[in-house]
N, C-alpha and C positions, 0 to 999 in steps of 0.2 A: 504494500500500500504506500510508504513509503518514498519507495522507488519511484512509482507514477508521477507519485505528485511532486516530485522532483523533476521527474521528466518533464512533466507538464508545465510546470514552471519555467525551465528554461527555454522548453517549444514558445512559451510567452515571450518571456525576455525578451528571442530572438524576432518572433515576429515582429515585436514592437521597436526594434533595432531595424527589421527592413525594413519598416513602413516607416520608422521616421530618416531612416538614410534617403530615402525618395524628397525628400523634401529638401530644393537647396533657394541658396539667397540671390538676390541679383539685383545691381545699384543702376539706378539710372542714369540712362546717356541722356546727357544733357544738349549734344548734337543731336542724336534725333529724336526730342521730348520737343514737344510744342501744346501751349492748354492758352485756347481760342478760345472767343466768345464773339455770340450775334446777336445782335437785337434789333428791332426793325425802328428805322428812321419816320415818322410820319403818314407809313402805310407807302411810303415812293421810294425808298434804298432801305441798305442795311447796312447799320453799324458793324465795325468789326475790331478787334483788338486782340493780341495777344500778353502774356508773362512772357519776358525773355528770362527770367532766373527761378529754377524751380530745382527741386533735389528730390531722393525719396530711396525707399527701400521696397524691394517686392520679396514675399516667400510665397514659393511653387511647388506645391505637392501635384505634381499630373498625372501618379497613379491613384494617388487618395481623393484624387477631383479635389482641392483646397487651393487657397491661400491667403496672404497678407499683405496688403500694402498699406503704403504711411506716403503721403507726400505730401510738399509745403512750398505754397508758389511764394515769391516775393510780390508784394502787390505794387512797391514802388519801381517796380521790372515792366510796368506796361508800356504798352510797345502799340499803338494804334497807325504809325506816320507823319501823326499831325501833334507836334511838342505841345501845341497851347490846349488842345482837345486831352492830350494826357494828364497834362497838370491839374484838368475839371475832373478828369474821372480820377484821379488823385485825394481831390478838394472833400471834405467833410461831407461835400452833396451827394458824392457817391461811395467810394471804396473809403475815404477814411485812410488813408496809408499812414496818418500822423498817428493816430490812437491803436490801428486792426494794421500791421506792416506785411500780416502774415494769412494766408487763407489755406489751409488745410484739407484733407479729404484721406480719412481713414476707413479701409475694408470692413464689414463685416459677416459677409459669403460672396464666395465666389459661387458663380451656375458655369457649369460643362454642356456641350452639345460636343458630344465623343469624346475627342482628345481635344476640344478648341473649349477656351475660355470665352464662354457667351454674353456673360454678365458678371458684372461685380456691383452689389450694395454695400453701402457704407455712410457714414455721414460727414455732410461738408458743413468747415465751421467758415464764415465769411460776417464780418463788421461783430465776432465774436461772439453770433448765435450757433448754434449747430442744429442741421435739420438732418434727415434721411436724403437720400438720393441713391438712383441705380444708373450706374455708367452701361450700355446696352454696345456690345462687341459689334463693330461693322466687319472688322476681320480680324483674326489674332493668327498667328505663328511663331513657330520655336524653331530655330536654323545654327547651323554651326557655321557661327562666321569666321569667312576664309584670311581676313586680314588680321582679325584675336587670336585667330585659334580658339576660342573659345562660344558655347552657345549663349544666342540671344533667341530673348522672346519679347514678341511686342505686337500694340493692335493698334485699332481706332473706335476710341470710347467715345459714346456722346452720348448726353442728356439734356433734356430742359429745365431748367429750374422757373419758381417764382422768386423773383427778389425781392420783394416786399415781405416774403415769409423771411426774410433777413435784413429787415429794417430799411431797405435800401427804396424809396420811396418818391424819388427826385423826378419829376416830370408825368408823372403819372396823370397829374390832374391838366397835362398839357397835350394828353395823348398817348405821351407812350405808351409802350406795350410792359405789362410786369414780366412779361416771360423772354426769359436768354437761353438763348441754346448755348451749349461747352459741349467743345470739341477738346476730347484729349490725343495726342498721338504720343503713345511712350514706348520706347526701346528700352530693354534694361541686361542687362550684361552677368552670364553668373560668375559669380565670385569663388 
């Protein structure tokens, strides 16, 4: 009896050793990470803008269908073309960069459709609220790139949010739309 349950236990141990050896880390490339946003101009164009400085960490379990990500844009990184238009979406009216510097977006499942990662939920914190959102996969892939030597995986996430469920409330009453679509594209590199 003894014996068994010895056996069995280390049958455990090890499974639980391969199933968590399947799980590795990967830091994002910050060359091919890009996190857009759109919002529509008076119903006649669309706004658009990016973060040029974002960082983050992803874990990949793709036999266990899991993982984690952490990432953190710099909000005073936006990037639209037009300096004087950045400096507003800078200003208190909107993003807040002086008080909120930092907008965040942490996993809390991932969804598989086979071996491709389909979806990731999690919550995004922006002007220091936190709400839920689900980043919805346009395509994901995992590749052994030939200039690392090492594998990357990466997709193109997007979601729409309300930003008024994040206080953000500036023009609303002049038209605009509360709702922005984000776009993410992130590369991440395993370590």
């Amino acid at each position: 009896m003894r014996t068994t349950f010895i056996a069995a236990a280390v049958a455990a141990l090890a499974f639980a050793g391969a199933a968590q050896a399947q799980s590795a880390n990967y830091g994002i490339d910050p060359t091919h990470t890009f996190v857009t946003f759109e919002i529509g101009h008076f119903g006649a164009t669309t706004n658009r803008g990016r973060f040029d400085k974002k960082e983050g960490t992803i874990q990949l379990d793709k036999a266990g269908k899991s993982g984690k990500v952490d990432i953190s844009v710099d909000v005073t990184s936006i990037n639209t073309g037009t300096p004087g238009f950045d400096k507003h979406l800078q200003s208190a009216d909107l993003f807040d960069a002086a008080k909120h510097p930092t907008i965040k977006f942490s996993s809390t499942k991932f969804t598989f459709n086979g071996d491709k990662v389909s979806e990731v939920a999690g919550n995004l914190t922006l002007l220091g609220k936190t709400q839920p959102v689900t980043l919805k996969a346009t395509q994901f892939n995992c590749y052994e790139n030939p200039m690392l030597k090492r594998e990357v995986c990466g997709g193109d996430f997007e979601t729409t949010i309300d930003r008024t469920a994040f206080g953000m409330n500036y023009g609303v009453d002049w038209g605009f739309p509360k709702n922005v679509r984000l776009v993410i594209q992130v590369e991440a590199v395993k370590q």
